[in-house]
N, C-alpha and C positions, 0 to 999 in steps of 0.2 A: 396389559391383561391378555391378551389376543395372540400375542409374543408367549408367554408364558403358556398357554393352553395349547398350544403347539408343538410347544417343547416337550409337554407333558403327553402329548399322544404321539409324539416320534420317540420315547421315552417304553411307552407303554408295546409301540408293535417293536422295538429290539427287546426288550426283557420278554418278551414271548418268544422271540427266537434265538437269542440267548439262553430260557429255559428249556429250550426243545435240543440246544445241542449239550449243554453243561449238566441238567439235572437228569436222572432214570425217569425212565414213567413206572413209576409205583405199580407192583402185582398186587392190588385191591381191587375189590368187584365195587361195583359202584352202590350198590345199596346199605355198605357196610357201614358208612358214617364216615367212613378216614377221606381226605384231601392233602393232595399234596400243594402245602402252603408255600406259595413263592415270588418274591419282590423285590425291589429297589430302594433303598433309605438313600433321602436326600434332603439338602438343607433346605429351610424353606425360602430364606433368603437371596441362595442363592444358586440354586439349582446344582452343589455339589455335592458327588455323592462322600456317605458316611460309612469309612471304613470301620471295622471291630467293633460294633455293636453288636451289646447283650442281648438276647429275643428269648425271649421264656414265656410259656403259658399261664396262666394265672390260675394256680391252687392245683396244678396237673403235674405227674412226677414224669417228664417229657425230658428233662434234663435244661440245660442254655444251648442253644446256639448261636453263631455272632456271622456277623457279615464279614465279606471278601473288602479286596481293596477295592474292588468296583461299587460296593455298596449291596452288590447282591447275597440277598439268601433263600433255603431253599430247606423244607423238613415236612415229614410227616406230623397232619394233627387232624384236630378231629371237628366235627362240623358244628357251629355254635362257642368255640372257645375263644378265652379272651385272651389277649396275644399281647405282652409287654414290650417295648421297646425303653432301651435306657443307654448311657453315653454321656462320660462326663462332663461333655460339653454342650450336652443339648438337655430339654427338659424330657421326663417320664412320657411318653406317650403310649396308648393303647388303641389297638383296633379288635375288634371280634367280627370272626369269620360267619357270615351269614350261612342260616340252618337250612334256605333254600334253595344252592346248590344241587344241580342236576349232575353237574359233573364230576370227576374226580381229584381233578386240578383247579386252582384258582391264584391269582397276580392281583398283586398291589402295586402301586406308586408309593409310599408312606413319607409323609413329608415332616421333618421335623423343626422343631424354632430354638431357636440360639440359646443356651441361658448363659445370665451372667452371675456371676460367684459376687456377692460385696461383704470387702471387710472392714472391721472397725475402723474407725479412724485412729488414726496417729498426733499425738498433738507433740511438736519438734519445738522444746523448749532452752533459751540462750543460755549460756556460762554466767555466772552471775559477774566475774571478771576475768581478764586475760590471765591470771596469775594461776588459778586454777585451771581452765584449760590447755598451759602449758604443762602442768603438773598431771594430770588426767591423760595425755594424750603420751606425754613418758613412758607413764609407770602402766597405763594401762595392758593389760594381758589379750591379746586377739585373740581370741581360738581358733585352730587350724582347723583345714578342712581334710575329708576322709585320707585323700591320697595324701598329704601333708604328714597326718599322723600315720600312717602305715609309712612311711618312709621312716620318720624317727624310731618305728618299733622296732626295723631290721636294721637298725644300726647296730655296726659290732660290739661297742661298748655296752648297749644296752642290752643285745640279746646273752654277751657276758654276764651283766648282771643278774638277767634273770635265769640263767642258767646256772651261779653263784646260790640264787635262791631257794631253788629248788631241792626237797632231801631226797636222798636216794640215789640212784644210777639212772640215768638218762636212759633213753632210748637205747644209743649206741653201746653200752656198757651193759645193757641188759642182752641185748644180740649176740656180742662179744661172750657172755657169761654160759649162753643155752648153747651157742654152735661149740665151745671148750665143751659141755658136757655131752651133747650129742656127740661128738669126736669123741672123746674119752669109751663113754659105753660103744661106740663100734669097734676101738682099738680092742677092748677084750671079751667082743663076741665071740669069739673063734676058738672059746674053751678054756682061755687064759685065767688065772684068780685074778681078778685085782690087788693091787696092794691095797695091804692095812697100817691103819693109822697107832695101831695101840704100841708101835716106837715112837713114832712122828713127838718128840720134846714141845712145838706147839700146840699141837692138839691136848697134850696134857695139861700147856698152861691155860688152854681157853676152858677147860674142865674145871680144873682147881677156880678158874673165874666166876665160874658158874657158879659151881660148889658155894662161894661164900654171900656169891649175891641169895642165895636162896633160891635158886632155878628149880631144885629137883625137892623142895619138899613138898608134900601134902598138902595143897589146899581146901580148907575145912568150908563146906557150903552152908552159906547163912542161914 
């Protein structure tokens, strides 16, 4: 215990001088309410500190902030509020800043306790005989894991097929289609006509195509 209380006031005079080189001193006049809140999360177990924890105010639109890899953090708040600590590994804890502060600045030590996650249990039940779990472990399908499956996606066969699948012009065939036309209208910017198509013999046959599919008549609105 003696051990420990020690630790915790050689603890307490670095994070004072720790915050005297790392944090600003806040331009707030002291009667304003605001404090600049600033501390140290550690395990309670075992005196380690707790990197990336959440810190938020409770019911104050203050935003989160999270501690450093040393466990330190540091934010503007206001005197009287109640101050969240959270970390998936440890439990919810809170402190609130005492309303009778004289000063502008205040340091904690915050110490937090372990939590532990329990899940269901599992009941690990036998083959009823060797026959089946030869037969079971066969035919059985393993599912691949992410990297597993994103290698089979870009196999050539595969991304063949799914490029089989797909209607239309790809990517590459659409690029190919726009830079032919963008070419095209700059070849006869320079005052040239363009050719016309009303010789062009295909052109006519995808007309007469047209033509019989019904393309060009009138549709009557319901």
């Amino acid at each position: 215990m003696c051990r420990r209380i020690v630790i915790i006031g050689l603890l307490l005079v670095s994070l004072s001088a720790y915050a005297q080189q790392k944090a600003p001193t806040p331009q707030v006049k002291r009667d304003s309410g605001l404090v600049q809140f600033s501390g140290i999360l550690l395990s309670a177990d075992s005196i380690y500190p707790i990197p990336f924890a959440a810190i938020s105010v409770v019911r104050k639109p203050y935003g989160t902030n999270y501690s450093n890899l040393e466990g330190y953090f540091s934010f503007v708040a206001r005197k009287g509020d109640t101050v969240m600590f959270t970390h998936v590994e440890f439990e919810k804890s809170y402190f609130v800043i005492p309303d009778t502060i004289t000063d502008y600045k205040y340091s904690i030590v915050k110490l937090m306790t372990q939590d532990t996650l329990y899940f269901p249990g599992v009941v690990i039940m036998p083959m009823p005989n060797r026959t089946t779990f030869d037969y079971l472990f066969v035919t059985k399908e393993i599912p691949n894991d992410d990297v597993q499956r994103a290698k089979n996606n870009l196999e050539r066969e595969e991304l063949r097929d799914q490029a089989a699948a797909l209607s239309g012009s790809d990517a590459s065939e659409a690029y190919k289609n726009i830079t032919r036309m963008y070419a095209q209208r700059s070849y006869y910017a320079g005052g040239q006509i363009p050719p016309m198509n009303i010789m062009n013999p295909f052109a006519w046959a995808q007309f007469f195509e047209a033509w019989k599919r019904g393309d060009f008549k009138r549709k009557t609105k319901k």
